[in-house]
Structures are given as structure tokens and as C-alpha cells.
C-alpha positions, 0 to 999 in steps of 0.5 A, spaced: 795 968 509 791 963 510 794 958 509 800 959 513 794 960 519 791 953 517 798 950 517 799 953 524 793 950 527 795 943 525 801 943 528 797 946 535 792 941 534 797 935 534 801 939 539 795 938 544 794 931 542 800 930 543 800 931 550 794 929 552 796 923 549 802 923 554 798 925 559 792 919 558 798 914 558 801 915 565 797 915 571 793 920 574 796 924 581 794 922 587 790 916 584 792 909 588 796 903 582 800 898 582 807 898 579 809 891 576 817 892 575 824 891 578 825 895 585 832 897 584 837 903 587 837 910 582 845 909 582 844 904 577 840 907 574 844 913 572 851 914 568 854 919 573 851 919 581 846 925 582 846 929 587 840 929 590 837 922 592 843 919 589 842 912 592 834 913 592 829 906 591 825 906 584 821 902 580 821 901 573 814 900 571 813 895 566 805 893 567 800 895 572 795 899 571 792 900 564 795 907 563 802 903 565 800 898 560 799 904 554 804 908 556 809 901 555 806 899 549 807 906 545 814 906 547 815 900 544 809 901 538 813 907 536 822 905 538 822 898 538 823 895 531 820 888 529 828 886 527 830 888 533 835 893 537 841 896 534 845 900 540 842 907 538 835 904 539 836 901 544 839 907 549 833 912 546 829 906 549 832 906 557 831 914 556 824 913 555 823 908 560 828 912 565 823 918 563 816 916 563 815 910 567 821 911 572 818 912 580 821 914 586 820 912 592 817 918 596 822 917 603 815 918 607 812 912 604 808 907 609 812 900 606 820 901 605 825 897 601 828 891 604 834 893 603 838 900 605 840 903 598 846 906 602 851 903 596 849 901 589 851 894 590 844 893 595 840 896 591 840 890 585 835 890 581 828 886 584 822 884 581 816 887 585 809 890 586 809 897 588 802 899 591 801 907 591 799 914 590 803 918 584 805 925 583 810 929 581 815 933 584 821 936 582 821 934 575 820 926 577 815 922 578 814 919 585 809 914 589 808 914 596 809 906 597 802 903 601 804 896 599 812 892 596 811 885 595 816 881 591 815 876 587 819 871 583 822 874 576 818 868 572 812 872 574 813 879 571 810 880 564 814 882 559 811 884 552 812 878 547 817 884 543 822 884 548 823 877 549 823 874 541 829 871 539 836 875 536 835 877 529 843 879 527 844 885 523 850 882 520 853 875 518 859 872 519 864 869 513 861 863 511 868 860 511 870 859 518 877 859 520 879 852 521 886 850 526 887 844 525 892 842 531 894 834 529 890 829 524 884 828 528 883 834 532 881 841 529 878 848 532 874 851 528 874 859 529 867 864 526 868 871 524 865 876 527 864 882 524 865 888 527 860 892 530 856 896 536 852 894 542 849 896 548 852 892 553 849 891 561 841 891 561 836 897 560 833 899 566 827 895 566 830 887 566 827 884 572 834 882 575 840 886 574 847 888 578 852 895 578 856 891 573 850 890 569 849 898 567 846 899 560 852 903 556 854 903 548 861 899 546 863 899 539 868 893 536 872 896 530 875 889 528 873 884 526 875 877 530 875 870 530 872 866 535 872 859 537 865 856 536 866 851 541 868 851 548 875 849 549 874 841 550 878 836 554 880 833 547 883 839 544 886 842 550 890 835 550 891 836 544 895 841 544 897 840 552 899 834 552 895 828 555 894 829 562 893 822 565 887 823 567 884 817 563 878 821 561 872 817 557 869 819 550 864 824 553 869 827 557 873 829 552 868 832 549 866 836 554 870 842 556 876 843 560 874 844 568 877 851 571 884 850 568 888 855 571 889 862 567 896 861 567 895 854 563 890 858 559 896 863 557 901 857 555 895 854 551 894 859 547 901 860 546 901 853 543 895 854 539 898 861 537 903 856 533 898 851 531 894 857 528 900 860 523 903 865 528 896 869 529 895 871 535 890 867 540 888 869 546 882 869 551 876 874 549 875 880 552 868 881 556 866 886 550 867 881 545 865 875 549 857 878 549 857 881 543 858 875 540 854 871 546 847 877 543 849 876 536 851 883 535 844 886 537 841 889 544 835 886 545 834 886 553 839 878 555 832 875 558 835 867 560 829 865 557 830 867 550 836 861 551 832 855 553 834 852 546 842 854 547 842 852 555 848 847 555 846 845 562 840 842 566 837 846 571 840 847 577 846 842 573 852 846 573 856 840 571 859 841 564 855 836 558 859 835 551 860 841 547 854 842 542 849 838 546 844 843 544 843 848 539 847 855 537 846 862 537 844 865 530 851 866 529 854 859 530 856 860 538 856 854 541 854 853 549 856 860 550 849 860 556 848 855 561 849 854 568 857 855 568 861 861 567 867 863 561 873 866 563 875 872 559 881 876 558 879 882 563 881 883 569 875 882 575 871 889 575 866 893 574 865 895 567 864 903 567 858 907 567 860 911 559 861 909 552 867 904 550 871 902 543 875 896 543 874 896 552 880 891 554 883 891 561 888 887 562 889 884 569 895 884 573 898 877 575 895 876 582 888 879 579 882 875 578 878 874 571 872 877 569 867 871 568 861 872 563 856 866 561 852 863 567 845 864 565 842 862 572 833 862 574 834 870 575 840 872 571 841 874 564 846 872 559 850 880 560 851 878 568 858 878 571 862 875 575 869 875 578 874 868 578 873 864 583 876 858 587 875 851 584 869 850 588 865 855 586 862 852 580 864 850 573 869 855 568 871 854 562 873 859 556 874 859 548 879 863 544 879 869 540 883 869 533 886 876 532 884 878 524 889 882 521 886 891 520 881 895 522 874 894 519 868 899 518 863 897 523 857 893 520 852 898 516 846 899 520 840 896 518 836 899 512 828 901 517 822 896 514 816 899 513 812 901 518 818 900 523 
């Protein structure tokens, strides 16, 4: 009996120690702080739009006072492994954040928005500085704003664990599918193995869009995908000449903004090269889960320093492979242009997808994805524009035959 009543008395006492501890990590009510994170719209925040405050200002905390930076800490210390970020893991992380360290911004609060958060489009993510009382009111946390300040992205302080490199949980074959197109020209084509991610960005990333929203997507087959965008050399070598009389570093540069109709005839083309196998354009699903490596680390831009195929502020295209690829072998997948995809022009829903494709009529526009700017993460989007708007090149997916069983999660380390 008395052991039951010890046993009982533990379980308390690690109960109370629990919320006290929960308690010491978030800032005391009515006490003025200051919050470190993105100011952004609670509709992007949220799957389905809440009934009430469904376009309400909030901001995710992500340093400020020490109680912030505790309770940061222990989310991390305690959900974020040393190998990174599988998709299950990282949606229990963007709960906890959209749990603990999520603030509205009380409607009665002396500083406001510059923005008006009528629509989920103007309330994009900001990084900002918001001064203020906490306290709590039906079930959320809330700060009555003194003070917003916005600040330049490069500023906010993320923790070193956010922003290390992208540790792949599964490898790719080491023999690359090789599609030799005449004598002198190939294309060499990496397997990527099938898998889940969490697409978008979790809420706490400085600078994130409505097409940004953090949401599982699970790829069951497996595909071959061109490591190299496709350069001028190889599109003339499958296209004909184009009697543009291009130099050996244009060659080897990518094609500029071909339009999608001679994308399809290209891939036709190749198809035959290539034996029958079908070649297509990626979708936007199999573009970033080969552009993060299949992990779903936050996309920070500064992780790709390394991989970025442009200068800043060039969005000139440079030759292929004039800097290093991604863990799985990709190359110059972020920089200052974009890549064209195989779907349509639109915002990704706000739910789980498996093999997402969304085929675009034949007046619609194209999703592009890859333009890594000062502000932006390698997950943004954009829809395909005119000419003039900026670089746009694209690579090519090669079916595999079958279905494959997603990639086994990761076996837990000690002490992750």
C-alpha cells in the first residue's frame, strides 16, 4: 500500500514540476516584454480559418525575454533531433510553437500593424519587435502592443539547431540514370527515393507567404530527377540549333524562360532519347522534397550560401554546376531565378497530400519554385510570369516503373 502511495506521490510531484516548469518558461501576465519573431496574419497560421479573429495579427515568438528564450530552448532541447527533422517531427514542432509561443495582438493595443489583416495575403509573415503586456484570454495568449518595430530578417536570431545543414535520412542509388542524347552530350538523372516532408515553413520562419502553410506530403514512388538544370547545350541537342550562335559559357548555362509548350516537345523528345520512359516536368511536390533533401528543416536561405547559382542581386543565369550541390546531388536548384514545374499557378491547400499534381489547363500558368532572394526560403512560390520578370529554367523528372515503400524513418540516437 505504501508503495502505491509513493508511486502516487512521484507521479505529483513530477506533475507539479511540470507546470511549473511550463509556467517559469512563459512571461509572466501583465508584465511588459518584448517579442522577437515574424508578425504575421493567424490565417496562415491555421488549416481551416477560425471563427473568431480569423484574420487577427499575431506573433510567433522566437527570442526576447529569457522566459521566451527558455521556453524556445525546451521545445528544441526536447523535439528537435541532432539528425533533423522528419515530417512527423516537424509538425509536433509548429504545434508547440502555435501552442506556447503564439501572441495575439489585443485589438485595443496603442501600436497596430501596418498592414490591415482583412485578407491572408497581407498578413505575410514580418520580422518584427513587439513591446508589450501578456495575458491570457480565452485559451490564447495575447499582448496589448506599446511598441512594433520591424527589422531586417537577417537580424532575427534563430538558434544554431535551426539553421544546420540538411542531413538526408535516405540516399539516393548510387548509379544515376544516364540518357545519352547523341556522342557528345548526356544527362545524368538521380533517383530519389520516395518519401515524406512537411512542405511550406513552420510558423515561426521570419519571411513566409498563404502558399508557404506548413502541411505533410508523402511521395510514394520513387523518381528520377536531372541533377542539372536543362542547359542550352543539351536543349540544342535535342531541339535542334537555335541559330543563336551562343559562346561556351552559354552553353553551358541554362535555357532562359522557354516557353512551356516547348518544354512539352522537349520532353517528348528526350522521352525517345530516354527508351520510352516518360519525362516530364517535376511537380512542385517533387521539386522541394528534392531541393530539402527529403528532410523538413525550416528552408532558411542562408543554409544555401554554398549552393546559391547566382551572385547577390544577379539573377543572371551562370553555368551549371559553378557551385556545390545539395546533399543528394542537385544542382543549382536555389538562386536568384526560379524553376518551372509541372503544376498549375496556385495555392497549395491547407491539408495533408499524397502524390499532390495539379495538372494546368492550356492558358494557365505554371508554379514556379527555386528563387532563393535576400528574404525568401528555398520552399517560396510563385506563379509564371512574362519574360521580363526575371530568369526561368526548369529540369526534368524520369518516371521509375512501380510504387515504392516510403523511406523507413530514422532509428532515434541516444539522447535525441
Amino acid at each position: 500500500m505504501r508503495a502505491y502511495a509513493m508511486a502516487a506521490l512521484v507521479v505529483t510531484l513530477a506533475l507539479v514540476c511540470q507546470a511549473a516548469s511550463a509556467q517559469a518558461t512563459q512571461p509572466a501576465a501583465g508584465v511588459e516584454v518584448t517579442i522577437n519573431g515574424p508578425l504575421e496574419c493567424n490565417g496562415i497560421c491555421v488549416a481551416d480559418t477560425p471563427e473568431v479573429h480569423p484574420y487577427a495579427p499575431v506573433v510567433i515568438a522566437v527570442d526576447g525575454s529569457p522566459e521566451i528564450t527558455n521556453a524556445v530552448k525546451e521545445i528544441l532541447d526536447k523535439n528537435w533531433p541532432d539528425k533533423g527533422l522528419d515530417a512527423d517531427a516537424a509538425e509536433k514542432v509548429n504545434e508547440l510553437f502555435d501552442k506556447n509561443l503564439k501572441f495575439f495582438i489585443a485589438p485595443d493595443s496603442p501600436a497596430k500593424p501596418e498592414w490591415k489583416p482583412d485578407k491572408h495575403y497581407d498578413g505575410a509573415a514580418s520580422p518584427s519587435a513587439v513591446t508589450g503586456t501578456v495575458y491570457e484570454k480565452d485559451g490564447k495568449k495575447w499582448i496589448k502592443a506599446t511598441k512594433i518595430q520591424a527589422f531586417n530578417w537577417a537580424n532575427m536570431k534563430y538558434p544554431a539547431k535551426m539553421m544546420m545543414p540538411d542531413k538526408p535520412f535516405a540516399m539516393p542509388d548510387k548509379q544515376p540514370l544516364v540518357i545519352k542524347i547523341n556522342d557528345k552530350v548526356s544527362l545524368n538523372c538521380i533517383k530519389v527515393p520516395a518519401g515524406s516532408f512537411l512542405a511550406g515553413e513552420m510558423e515561426f520562419v521570419g519571411t513566409r507567404y498563404q502558399e508557404q502553410f506548413p502541411h505533410k506530403i508523402t511521395l510514394t514512388k520513387s523518381y528520377y530527377m536531372s541533377e542539372i538544370p536543362i542547359t542550352n547545350e543539351i536543349w540544342e541537342a535535342v531541339m535542334g540549333p537555335g541559330g543563336k550562335n551562343l559562346d561556351a559559357k552559354a552553353m553551358q548555362s541554362p535555357v532562359d524562360n522557354p516557353p512551356t509548350e516547348q518544354i512539352n516537345k522537349f520532353c517528348q523528345s528526350l522521352s525517345e532519347k530516354a527508351g520510352g520512359k516518360k519525362v516530364r516536368l517535376p511537380t512542385g511536390a517533387e521539386w522541394e522534397y528534392a531541393c530539402r533533401v527529403g528532410t523538413s528543416n525550416p528552408a532558411f536561405q542562408q543554409k544555401y550560401t554554398e549552393q546559391m547559382s547566382t551572385l547577390k542581386g544577379d539573377k543572371s543565369l551562370v553555368p551549371v554546376k559553378s557551385k556545390k550541390p545539395n546533399a543528394w546531388g542537385f544542382y543549382d536548384m536555389v538562386g536568384g531565378s526560379w524553376e518551372i514545374t509541372g503544376d498549375k499557378a496556385m495555392y497549395p491547400p491547407h491539408r495533408a497530400e499524397t502524390d499532390p499534381f495539379y495538372a494546368p489547363g492550356a492558358r494557365e500558368k505554371h508554379m514556379l519554385l527555386g528563387c532563393c532572394g535576400e528574404s525568401w526560403t528555398a520552399s517560396l512560390r510563385e506563379f509564371e510570369k512574362s519574360n521580363d520578370y526575371t530568369s526561368q529554367k526548369f529540369r526534368v523528372v524520369v518516371e521509375a516503373n512501380g510504387a515504392d515503400k516510403p523511406a523507413a524513418k530514422p532509428v532515434a540516437a541516444a539522447g535525441d
